[in-house]
Backbone bond lengths (Angstrom), bond angles and torsions (degrees), N, CA, C in turn:
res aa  C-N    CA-C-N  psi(-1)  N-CA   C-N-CA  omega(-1)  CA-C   N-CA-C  phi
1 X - - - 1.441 - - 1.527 110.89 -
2 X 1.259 104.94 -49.16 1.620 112.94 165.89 1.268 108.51 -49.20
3 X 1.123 144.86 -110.28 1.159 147.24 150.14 1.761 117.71 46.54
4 X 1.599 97.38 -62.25 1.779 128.18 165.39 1.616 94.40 -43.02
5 X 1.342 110.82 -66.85 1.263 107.03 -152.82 1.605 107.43 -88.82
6 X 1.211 124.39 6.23 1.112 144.49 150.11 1.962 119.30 -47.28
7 X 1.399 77.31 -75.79 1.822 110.61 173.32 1.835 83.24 -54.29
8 X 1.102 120.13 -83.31 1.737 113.40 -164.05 1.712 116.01 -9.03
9 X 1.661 78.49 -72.67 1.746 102.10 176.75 1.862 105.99 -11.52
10 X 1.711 107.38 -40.17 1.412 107.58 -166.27 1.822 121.06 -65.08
11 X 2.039 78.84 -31.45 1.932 79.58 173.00 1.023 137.37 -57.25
12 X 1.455 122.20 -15.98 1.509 133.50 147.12 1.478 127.98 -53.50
13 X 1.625 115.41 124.39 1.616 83.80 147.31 0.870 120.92 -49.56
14 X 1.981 139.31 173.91 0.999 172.55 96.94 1.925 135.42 -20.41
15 X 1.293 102.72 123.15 1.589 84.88 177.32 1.536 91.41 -154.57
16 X 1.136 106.91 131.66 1.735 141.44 163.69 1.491 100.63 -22.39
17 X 1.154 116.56 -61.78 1.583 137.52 -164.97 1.735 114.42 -38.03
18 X 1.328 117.69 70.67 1.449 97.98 169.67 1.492 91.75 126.24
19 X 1.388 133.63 -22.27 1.202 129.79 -161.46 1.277 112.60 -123.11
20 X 1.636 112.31 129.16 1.306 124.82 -169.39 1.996 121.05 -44.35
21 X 0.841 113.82 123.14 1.520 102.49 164.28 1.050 130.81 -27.37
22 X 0.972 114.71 -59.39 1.658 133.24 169.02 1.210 145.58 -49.31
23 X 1.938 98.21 -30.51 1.256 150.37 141.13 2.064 112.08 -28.70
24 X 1.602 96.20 -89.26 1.341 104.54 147.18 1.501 148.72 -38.45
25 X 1.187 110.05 -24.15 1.345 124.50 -165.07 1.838 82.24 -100.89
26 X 1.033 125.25 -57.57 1.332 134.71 167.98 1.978 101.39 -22.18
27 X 1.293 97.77 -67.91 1.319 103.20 -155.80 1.507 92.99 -75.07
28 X 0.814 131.26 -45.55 1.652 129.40 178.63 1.115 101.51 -43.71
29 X 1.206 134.53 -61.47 1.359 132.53 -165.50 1.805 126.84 -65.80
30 X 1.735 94.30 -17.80 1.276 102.81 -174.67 1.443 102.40 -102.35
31 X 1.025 117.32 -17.76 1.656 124.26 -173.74 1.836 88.14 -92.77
32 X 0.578 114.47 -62.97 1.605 115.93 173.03 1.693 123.09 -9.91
33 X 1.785 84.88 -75.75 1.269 107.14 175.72 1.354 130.81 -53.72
34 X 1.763 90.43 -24.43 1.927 101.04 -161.11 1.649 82.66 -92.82
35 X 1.293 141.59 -27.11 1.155 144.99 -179.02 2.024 107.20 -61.04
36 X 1.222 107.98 -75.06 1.908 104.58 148.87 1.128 111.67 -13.18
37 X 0.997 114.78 -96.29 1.298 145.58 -167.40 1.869 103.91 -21.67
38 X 1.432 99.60 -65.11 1.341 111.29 176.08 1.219 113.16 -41.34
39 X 1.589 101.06 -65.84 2.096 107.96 -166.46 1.532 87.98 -74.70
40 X 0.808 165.75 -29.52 1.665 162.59 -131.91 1.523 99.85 -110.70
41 X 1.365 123.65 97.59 1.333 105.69 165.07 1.354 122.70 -88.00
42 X 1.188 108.63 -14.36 1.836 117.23 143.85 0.796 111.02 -9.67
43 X 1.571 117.68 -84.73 1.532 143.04 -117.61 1.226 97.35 -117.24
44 X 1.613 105.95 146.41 1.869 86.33 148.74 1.802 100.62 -155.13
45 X 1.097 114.49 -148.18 1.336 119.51 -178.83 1.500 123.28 -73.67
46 X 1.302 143.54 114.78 1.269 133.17 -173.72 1.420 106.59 -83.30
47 X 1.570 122.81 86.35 1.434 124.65 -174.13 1.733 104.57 -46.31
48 X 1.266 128.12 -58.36 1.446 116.81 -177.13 1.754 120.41 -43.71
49 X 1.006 106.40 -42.06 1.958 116.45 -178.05 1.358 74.02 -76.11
50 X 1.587 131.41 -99.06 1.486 106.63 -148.49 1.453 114.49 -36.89
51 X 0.960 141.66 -66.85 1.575 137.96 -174.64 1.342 112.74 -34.46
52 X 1.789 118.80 -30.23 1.220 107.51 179.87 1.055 107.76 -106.35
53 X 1.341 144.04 5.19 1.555 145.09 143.85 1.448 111.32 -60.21
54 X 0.822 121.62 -57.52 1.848 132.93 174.65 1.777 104.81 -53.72
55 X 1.250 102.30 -47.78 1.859 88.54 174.54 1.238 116.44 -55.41
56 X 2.127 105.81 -68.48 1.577 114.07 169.64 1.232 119.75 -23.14
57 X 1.600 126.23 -52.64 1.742 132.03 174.50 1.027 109.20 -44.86
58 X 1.606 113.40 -74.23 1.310 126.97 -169.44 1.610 115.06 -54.00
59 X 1.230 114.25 -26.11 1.615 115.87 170.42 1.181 96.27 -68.89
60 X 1.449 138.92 -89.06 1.327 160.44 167.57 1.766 103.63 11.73
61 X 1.575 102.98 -58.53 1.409 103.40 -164.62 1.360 98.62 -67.62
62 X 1.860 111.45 -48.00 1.228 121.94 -161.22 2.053 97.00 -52.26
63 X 1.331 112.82 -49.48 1.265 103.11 -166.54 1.530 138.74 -76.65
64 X 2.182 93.36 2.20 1.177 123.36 152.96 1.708 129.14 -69.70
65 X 1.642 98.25 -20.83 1.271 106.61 -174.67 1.817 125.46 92.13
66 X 1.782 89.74 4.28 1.805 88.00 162.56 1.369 99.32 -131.32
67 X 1.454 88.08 -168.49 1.986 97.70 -159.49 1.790 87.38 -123.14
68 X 1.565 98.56 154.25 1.623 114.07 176.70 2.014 94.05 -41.21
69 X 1.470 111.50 -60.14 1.346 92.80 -173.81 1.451 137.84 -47.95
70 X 1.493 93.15 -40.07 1.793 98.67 -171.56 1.743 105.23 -55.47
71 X 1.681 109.13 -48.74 1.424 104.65 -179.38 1.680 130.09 -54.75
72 X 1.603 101.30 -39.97 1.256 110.68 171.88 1.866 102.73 -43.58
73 X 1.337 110.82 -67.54 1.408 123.00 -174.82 1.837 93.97 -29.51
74 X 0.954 106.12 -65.26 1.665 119.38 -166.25 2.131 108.47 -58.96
75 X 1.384 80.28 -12.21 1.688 78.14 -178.23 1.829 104.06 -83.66
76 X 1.695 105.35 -23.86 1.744 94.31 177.56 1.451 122.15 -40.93
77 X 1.442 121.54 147.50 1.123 120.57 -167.82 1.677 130.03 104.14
78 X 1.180 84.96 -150.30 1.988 100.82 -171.97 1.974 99.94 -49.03
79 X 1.085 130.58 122.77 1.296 147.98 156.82 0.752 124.98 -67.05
80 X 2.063 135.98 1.70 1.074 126.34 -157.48 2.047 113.17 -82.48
81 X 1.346 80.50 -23.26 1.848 76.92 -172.51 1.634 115.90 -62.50
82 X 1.676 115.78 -39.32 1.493 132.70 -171.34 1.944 79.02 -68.11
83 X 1.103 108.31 -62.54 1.887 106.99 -151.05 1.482 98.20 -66.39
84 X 1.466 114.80 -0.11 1.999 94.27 176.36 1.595 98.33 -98.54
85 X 1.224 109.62 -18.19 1.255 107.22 -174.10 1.400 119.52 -77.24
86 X 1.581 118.76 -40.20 1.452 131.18 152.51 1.434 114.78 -43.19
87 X 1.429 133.77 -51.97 0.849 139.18 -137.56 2.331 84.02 -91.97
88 X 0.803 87.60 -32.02 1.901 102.41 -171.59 1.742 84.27 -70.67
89 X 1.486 149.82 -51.36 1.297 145.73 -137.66 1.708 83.13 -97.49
90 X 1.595 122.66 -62.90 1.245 96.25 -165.15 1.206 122.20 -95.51
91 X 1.871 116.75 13.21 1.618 112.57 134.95 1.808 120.17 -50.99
92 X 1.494 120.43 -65.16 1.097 124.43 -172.94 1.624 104.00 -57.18
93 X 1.346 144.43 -28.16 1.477 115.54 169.53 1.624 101.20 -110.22
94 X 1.053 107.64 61.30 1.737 104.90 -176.76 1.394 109.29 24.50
95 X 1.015 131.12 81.90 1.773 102.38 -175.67 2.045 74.49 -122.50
96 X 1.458 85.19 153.61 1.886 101.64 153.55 1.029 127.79 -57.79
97 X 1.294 139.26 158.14 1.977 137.24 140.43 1.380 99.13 -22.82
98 X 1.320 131.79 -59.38 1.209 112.97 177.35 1.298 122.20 -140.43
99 X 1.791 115.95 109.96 1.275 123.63 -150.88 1.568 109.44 -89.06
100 X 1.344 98.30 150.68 2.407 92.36 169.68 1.095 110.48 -44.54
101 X 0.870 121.83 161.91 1.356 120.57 128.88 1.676 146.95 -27.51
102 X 1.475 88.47 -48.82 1.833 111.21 167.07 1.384 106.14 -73.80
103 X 1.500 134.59 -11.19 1.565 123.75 -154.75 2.058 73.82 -119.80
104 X 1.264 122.07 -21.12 2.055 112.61 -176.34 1.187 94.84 -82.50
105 X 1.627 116.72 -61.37 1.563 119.90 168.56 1.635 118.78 -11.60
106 X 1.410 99.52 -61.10 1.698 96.30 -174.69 1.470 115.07 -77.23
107 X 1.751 103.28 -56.37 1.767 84.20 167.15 1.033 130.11 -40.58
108 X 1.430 135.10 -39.92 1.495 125.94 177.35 1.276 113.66 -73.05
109 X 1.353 124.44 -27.74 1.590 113.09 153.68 1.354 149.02 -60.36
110 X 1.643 96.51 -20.19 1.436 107.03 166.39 1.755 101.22 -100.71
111 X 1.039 147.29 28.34 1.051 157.03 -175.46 1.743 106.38 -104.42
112 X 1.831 89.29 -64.94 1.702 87.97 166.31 1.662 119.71 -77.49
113 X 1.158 129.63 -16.42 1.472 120.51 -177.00 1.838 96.58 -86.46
114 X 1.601 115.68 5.79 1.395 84.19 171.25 1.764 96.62 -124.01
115 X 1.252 108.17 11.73 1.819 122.65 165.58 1.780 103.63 65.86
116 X 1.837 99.05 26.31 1.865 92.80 160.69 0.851 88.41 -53.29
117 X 2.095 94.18 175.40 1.602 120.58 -172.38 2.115 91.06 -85.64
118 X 0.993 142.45 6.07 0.897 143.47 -174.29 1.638 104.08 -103.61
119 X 1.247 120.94 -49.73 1.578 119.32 145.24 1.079 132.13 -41.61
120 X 1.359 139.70 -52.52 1.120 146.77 172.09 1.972 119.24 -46.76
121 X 1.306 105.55 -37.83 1.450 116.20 164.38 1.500 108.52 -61.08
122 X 0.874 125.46 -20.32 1.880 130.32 -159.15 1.638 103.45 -99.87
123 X 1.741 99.07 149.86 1.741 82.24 -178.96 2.234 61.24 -149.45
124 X 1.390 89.68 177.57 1.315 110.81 -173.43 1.796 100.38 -107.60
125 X 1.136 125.01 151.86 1.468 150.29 -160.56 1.069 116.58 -142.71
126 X 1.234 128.50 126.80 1.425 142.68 142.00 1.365 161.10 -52.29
């Protein structure tokens, strides 16, 4: 469920301003994955790692003293932090604006054989 409201966070633009790195890097990775996941009929979401990425966060923020909402709030705006980070993933697997399937497939496979936090969300399918 966490996780959901994780993914939400995405319906916003995004803005750097106020929000932890880590924060971002968080959401990149989960928006990322769920992005794989989608074009990848491989692949899909490893509900256990997300659940335990979404707790770790949700502790994290909590032990910062804000809540998943307040940050979301803080993400309105400028997009630049989520879009450099995208823009860095589908430099590093060459992929297009809009990649196959066979060209997401592999990034997310070399994603988990090198255990980014964007790998780690990913499990393989049948």
């Amino acid at each position: 469920m966490r996780f959901l409201l994780l993914l939400s966070v995405l319906a916003f633009p995004a803005s750097a301003e106020g929000v932890p790195d880590w924060y971002l890097d968080a959401v990149f990775a989960a928006s990322t994955a769920s992005r794989v996941a989608q074009a990848c009929p491989t692949l899909d979401i490893d509900a256990d790692a997300a659940a335990r990425a979404t707790r770790e966060m949700t502790a994290r923020l909590d032990g910062e003293g804000h809540s998943a909402e307040q940050v979301s709030v803080r993400l309105a705006g400028d997009a630049s932090g989520l879009r450099s980070r995208q823009s860095a993933f589908l430099k590093r697997h060459a992929l297009a604006e809009d990649p196959s399937a066979e060209a997401m497939c592999a990034a997310g496979r070399l994603e988990m054989r090198l255990r980014t936090r964007v790998g780690a969300l990913l499990r393989e399918v049948e």
